[in-house]
ChimeraX commands (.cxc) that place a marker at each C-alpha (Angstrom):
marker #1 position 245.45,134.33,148.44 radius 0.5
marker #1 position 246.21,137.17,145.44 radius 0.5
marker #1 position 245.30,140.40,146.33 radius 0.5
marker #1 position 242.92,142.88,144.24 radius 0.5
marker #1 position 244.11,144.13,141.12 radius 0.5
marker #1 position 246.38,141.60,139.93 radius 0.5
marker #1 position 245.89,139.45,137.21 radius 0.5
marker #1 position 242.40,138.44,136.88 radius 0.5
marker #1 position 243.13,134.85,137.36 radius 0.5
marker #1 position 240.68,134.27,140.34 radius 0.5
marker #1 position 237.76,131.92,139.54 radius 0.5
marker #1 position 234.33,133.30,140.02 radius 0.5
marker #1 position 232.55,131.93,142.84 radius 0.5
marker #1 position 228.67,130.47,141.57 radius 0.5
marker #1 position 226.40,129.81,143.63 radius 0.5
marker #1 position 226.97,126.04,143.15 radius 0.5
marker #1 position 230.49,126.50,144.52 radius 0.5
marker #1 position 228.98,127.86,147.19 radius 0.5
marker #1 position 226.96,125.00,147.83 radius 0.5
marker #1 position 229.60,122.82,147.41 radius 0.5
marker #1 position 232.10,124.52,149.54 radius 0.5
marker #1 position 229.25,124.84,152.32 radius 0.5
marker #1 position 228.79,121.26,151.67 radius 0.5
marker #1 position 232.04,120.28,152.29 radius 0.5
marker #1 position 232.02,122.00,155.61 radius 0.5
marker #1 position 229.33,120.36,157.22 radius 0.5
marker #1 position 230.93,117.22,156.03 radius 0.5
marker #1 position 234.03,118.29,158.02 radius 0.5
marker #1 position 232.24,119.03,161.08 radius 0.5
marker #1 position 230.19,115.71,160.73 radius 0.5
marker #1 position 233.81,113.83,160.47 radius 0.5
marker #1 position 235.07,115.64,163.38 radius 0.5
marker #1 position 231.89,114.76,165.20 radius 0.5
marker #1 position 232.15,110.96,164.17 radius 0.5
marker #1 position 235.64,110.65,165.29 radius 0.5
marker #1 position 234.61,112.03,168.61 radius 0.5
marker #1 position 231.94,109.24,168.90 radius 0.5
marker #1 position 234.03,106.52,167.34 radius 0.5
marker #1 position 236.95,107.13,170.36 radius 0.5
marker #1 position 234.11,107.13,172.76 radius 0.5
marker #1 position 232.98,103.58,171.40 radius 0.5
marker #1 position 235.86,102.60,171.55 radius 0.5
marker #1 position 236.95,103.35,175.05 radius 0.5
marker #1 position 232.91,102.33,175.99 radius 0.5
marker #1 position 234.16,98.68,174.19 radius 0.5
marker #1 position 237.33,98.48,176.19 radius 0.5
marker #1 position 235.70,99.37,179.25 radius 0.5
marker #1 position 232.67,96.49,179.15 radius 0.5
marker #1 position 235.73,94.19,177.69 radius 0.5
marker #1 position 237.33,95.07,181.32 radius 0.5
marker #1 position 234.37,94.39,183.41 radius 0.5
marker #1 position 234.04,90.95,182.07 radius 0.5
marker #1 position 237.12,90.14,183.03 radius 0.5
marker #1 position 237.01,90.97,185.88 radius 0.5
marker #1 position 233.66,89.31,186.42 radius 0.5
marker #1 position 235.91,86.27,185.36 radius 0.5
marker #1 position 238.12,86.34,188.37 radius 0.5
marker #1 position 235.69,87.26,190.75 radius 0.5
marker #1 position 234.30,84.65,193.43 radius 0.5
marker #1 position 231.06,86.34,193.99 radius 0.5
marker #1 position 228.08,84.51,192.86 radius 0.5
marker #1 position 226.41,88.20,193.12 radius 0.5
marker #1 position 227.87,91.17,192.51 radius 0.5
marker #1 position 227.00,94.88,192.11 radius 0.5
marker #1 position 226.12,96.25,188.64 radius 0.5
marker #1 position 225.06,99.67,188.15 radius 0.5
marker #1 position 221.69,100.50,186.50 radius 0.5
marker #1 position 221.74,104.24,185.97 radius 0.5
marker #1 position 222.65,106.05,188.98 radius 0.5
marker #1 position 222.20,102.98,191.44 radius 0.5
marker #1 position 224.28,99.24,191.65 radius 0.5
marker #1 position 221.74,96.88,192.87 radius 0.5
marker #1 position 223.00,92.88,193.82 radius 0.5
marker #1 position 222.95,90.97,190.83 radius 0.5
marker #1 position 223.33,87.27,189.84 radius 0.5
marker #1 position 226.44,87.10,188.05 radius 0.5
marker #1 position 225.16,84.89,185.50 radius 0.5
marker #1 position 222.86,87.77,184.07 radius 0.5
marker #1 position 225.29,90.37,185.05 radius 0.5
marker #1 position 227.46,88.22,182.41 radius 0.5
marker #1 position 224.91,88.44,179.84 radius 0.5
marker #1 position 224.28,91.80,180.14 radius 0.5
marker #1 position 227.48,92.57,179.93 radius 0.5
marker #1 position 227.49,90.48,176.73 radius 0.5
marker #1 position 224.87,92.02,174.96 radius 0.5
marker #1 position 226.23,95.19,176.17 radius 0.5
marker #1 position 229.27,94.82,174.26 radius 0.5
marker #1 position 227.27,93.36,171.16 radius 0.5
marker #1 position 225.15,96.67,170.97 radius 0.5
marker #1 position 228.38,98.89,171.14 radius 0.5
marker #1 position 230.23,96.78,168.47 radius 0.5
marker #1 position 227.35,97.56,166.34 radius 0.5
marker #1 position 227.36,101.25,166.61 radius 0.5
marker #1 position 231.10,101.49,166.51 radius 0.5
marker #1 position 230.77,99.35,163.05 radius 0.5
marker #1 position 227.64,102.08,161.76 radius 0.5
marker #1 position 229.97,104.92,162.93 radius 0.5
marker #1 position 233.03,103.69,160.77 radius 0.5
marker #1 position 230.92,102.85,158.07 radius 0.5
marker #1 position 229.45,106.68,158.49 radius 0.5
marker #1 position 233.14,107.60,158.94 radius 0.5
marker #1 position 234.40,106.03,155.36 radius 0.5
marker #1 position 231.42,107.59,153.50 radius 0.5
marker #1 position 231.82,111.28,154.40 radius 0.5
marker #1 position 235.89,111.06,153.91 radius 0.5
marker #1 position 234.64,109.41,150.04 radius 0.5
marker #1 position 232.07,112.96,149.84 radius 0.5
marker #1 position 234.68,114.76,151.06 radius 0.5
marker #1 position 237.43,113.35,148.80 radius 0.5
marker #1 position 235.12,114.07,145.74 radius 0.5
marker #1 position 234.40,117.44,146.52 radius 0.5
marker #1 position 238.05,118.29,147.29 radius 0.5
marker #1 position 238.25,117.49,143.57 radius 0.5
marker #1 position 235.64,119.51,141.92 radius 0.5
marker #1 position 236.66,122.40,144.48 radius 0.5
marker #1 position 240.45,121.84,143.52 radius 0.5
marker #1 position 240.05,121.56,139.91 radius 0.5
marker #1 position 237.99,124.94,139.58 radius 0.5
marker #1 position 239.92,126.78,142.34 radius 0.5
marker #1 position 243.28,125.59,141.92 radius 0.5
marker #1 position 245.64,127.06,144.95 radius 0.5
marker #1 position 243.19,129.64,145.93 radius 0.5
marker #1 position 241.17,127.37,148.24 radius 0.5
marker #1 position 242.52,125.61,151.00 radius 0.5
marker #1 position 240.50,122.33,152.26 radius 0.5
marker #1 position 242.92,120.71,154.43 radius 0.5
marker #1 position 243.26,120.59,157.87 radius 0.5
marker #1 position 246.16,122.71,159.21 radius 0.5
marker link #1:1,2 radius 0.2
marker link #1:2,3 radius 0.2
marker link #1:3,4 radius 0.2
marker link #1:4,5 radius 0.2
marker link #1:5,6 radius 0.2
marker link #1:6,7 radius 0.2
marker link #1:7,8 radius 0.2
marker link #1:8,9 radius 0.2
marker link #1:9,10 radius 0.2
marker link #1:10,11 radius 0.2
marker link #1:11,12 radius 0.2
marker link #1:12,13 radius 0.2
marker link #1:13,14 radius 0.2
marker link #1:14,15 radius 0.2
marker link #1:15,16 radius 0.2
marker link #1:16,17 radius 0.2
marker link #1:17,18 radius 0.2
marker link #1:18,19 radius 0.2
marker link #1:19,20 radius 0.2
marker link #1:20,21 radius 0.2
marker link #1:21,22 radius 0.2
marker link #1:22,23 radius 0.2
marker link #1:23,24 radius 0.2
marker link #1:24,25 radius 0.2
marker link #1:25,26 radius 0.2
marker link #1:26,27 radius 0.2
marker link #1:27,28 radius 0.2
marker link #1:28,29 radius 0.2
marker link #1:29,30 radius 0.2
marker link #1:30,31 radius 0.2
marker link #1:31,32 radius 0.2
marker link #1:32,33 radius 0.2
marker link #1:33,34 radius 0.2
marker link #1:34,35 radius 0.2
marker link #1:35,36 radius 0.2
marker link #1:36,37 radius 0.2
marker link #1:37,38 radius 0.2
marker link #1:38,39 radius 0.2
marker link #1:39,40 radius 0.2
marker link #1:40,41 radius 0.2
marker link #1:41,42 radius 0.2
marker link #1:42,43 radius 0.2
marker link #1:43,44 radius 0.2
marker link #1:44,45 radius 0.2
marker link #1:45,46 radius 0.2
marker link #1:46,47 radius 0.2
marker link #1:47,48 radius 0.2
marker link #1:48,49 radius 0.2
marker link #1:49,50 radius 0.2
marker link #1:50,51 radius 0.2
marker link #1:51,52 radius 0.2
marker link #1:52,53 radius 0.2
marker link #1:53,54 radius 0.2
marker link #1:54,55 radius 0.2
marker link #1:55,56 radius 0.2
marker link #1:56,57 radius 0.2
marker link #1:57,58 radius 0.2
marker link #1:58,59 radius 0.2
marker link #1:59,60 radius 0.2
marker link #1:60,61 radius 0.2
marker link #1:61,62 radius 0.2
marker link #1:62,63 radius 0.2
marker link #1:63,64 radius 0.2
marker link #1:64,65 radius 0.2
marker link #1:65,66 radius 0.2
marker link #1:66,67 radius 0.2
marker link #1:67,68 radius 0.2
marker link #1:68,69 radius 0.2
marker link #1:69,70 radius 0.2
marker link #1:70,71 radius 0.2
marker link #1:71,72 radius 0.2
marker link #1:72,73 radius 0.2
marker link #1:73,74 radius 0.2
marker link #1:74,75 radius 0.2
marker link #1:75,76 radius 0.2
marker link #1:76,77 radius 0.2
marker link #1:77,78 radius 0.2
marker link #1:78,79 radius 0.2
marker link #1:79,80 radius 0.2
marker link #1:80,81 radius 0.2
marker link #1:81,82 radius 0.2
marker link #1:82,83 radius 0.2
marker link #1:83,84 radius 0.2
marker link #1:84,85 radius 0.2
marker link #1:85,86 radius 0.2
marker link #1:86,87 radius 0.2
marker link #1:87,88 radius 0.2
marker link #1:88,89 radius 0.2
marker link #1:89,90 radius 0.2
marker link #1:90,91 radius 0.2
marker link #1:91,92 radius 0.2
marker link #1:92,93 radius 0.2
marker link #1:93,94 radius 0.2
marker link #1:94,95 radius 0.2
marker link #1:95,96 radius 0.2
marker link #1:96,97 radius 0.2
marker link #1:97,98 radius 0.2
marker link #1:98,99 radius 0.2
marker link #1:99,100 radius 0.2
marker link #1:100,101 radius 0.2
marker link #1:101,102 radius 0.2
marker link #1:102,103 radius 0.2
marker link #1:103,104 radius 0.2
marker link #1:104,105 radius 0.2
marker link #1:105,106 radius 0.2
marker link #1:106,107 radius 0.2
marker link #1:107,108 radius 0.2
marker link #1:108,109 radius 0.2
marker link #1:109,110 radius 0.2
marker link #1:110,111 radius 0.2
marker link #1:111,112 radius 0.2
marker link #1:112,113 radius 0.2
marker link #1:113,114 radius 0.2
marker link #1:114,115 radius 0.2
marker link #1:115,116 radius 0.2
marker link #1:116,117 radius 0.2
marker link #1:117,118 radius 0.2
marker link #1:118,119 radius 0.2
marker link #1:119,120 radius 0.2
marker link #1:120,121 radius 0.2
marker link #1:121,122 radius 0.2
marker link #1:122,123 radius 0.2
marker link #1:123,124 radius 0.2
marker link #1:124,125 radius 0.2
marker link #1:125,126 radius 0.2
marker link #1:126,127 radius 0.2
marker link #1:127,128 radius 0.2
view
């Protein structure tokens, strides 16, 4: 960052910069957020992947699954199914989160260069 009084060589700040650079932050937070929820998918994904095979080696022709706070004796035919569509459902949202996920990094990418280009070195946009 120069300090006051040197050169002159600072870019003004408009107003559209400032939209842009307060753009660019929400986009950060919203990547931050998404990689939060994309690890949680993830580990939800592994976790129903898990309980099916386990279901697999079980002899039990019912078995406990848990509905919200409670396990209640289930067939484990449907308990198979559910866990099925289970999976199915989280696959989908991990897909719309990574699809999220590649479209702010492409707004973000594109504002680092109109931000870069006016501001040179004195704006920093990257992650330390």
């Amino acid at each position: 960052m120069q300090q006051a009084g040197s050169s002159g060589s600072e870019a003004e700040v408009t107003w559209e910069d400032q939209q842009n650079i307060n753009k660019f932050g929400r986009l950060n937070n919203r990547l931050h957020e998404l990689e939060d929820e994309i690890k949680t998918a993830k580990e939800t994904n592994e976790n129903l992947e898990d309980a099916g095979n386990e279901l697999i080696l079980t002899d039990e022709e019912v078995v406990r699954f848990q509905i919200g706070e409670v396990f209640v004796h289930v067939p484990k035919d449907e308990v198979e199914s559910r866990i099925e569509d289970m999976k199915e459902v989280t696959s989908k949202n991990l897909e719309k989160l990574e699809e999220e996920k590649e479209s702010v990094v492409a707004q973000m990418t594109e504002l680092k260069k109109i931000l870069y280009g006016k501001f040179k070195d004195s704006i920093n946009l990257e992650e330390d």
